[in-house]
PAMI-722632 format. One record per atom (N, C-alpha, C, O): x, y, z. Coordinates in steps of 0.1 Angstrom, whole numbers, plus 5000, padded with zeros to 4 digits. Example, Ala and Ser with C-alpha at 12.3 -4.5 7.8 and 13.67 -1.06 7.14 Angstrom:
<sites>
513249435078
512349555078
513249675078
514249675085
512849785071
513749895071
512950005079
513450115080
</sites>
This chain:
<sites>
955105539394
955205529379
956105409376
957005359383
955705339361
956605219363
957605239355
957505329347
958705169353
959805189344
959605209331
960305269323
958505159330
958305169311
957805309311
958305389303
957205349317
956405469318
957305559323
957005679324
958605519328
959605679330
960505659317
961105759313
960605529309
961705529298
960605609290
960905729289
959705579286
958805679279
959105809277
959505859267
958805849288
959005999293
960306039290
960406159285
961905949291
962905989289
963006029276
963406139274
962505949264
962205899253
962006049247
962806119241
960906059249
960106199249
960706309252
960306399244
961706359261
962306419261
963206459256
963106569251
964306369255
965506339241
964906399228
965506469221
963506349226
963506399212
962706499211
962406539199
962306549218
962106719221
963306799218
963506889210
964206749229
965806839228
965806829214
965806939210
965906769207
966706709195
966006749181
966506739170
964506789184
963706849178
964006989179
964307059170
963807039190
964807219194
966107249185
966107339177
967107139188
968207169183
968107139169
968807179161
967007049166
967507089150
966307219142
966407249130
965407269151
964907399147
965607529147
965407629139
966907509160
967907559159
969107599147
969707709144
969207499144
970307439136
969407539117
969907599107
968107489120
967607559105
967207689103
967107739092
967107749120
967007909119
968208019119
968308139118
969207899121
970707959116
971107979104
971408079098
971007839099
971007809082
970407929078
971108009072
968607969082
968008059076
969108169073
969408199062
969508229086
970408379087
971108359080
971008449071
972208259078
973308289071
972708319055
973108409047
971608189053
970608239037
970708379034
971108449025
970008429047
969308579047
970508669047
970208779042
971508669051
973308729049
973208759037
973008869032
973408629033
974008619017
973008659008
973408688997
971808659012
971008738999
971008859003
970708918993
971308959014
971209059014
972609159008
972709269002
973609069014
974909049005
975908939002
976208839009
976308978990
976108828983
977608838982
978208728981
978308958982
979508968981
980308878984
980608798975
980808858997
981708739003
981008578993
981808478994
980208558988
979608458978
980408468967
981308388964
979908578959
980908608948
982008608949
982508538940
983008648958
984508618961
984608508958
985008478947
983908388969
984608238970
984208228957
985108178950
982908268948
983008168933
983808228925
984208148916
984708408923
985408388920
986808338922
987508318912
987108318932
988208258938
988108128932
988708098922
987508058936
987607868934
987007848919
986507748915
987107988912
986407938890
987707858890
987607748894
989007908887
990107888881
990107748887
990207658878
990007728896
991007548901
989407488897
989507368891
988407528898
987107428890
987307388873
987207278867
987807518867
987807508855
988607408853
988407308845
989807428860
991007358855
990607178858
991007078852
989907168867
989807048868
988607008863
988406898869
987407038855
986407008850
988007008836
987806888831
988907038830
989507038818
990406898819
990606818810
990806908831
992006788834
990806648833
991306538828
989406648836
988706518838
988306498821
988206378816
988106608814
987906578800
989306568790
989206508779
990306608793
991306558791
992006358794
992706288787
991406338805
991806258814
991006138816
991006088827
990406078807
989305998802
987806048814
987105978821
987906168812
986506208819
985606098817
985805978816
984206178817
982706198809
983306158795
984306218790
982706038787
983306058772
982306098763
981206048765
982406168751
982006258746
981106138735
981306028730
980206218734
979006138725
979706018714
979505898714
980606098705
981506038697
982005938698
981905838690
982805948713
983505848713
983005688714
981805658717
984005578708
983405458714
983305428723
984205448732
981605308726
981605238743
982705168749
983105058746
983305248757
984305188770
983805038771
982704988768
985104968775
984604818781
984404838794
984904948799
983804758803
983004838820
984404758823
985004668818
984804878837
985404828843
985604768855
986604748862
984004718855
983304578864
983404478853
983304488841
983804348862
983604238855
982404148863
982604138875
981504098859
980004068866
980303908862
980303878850
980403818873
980903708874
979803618875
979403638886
979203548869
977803438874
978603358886
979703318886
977503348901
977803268906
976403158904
975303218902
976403008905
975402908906
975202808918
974302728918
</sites>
């Protein structure tokens, strides 16, 4: 066989493995899916757990020149776009 024709074959291999491992990788994802829809509980914990520090900082960004609010006037950009010639 010649070298091209065994790098081939290596070729081929590698992404076989790597094809496996990521069929792998998506039939775990699946389980854990299938966990949590069956119970969703430990789900609910973390979203109640992490509302408060979301809220608070979805409050601190509108406080804090977030998103500005329809009302407000256009901001000047805080890019300056320089012609080069």
């Amino acid at each position: 066989m010649s070298t091209e024709t065994e790098k081939a074959r290596e070729a081929v291999e590698h992404m076989q493995k790597a094809a496996l491992e990521m069929i792998a990788a998506a039939r775990a994802v699946l389980d854990v899916a299938e966990e949590l829809i069956k119970n969703p509980e430990p789900l609910i914990a973390a979203a109640n757990a992490t509302a408060p520090a979301a809220a608070e900082a979805g409050a601190r960004l509108g406080a804090d020149g977030g998103a500005p609010a329809a009302s407000d006037p256009p901001r000047e950009p805080r890019v300056q776009h320089i012609r080069v010639s």
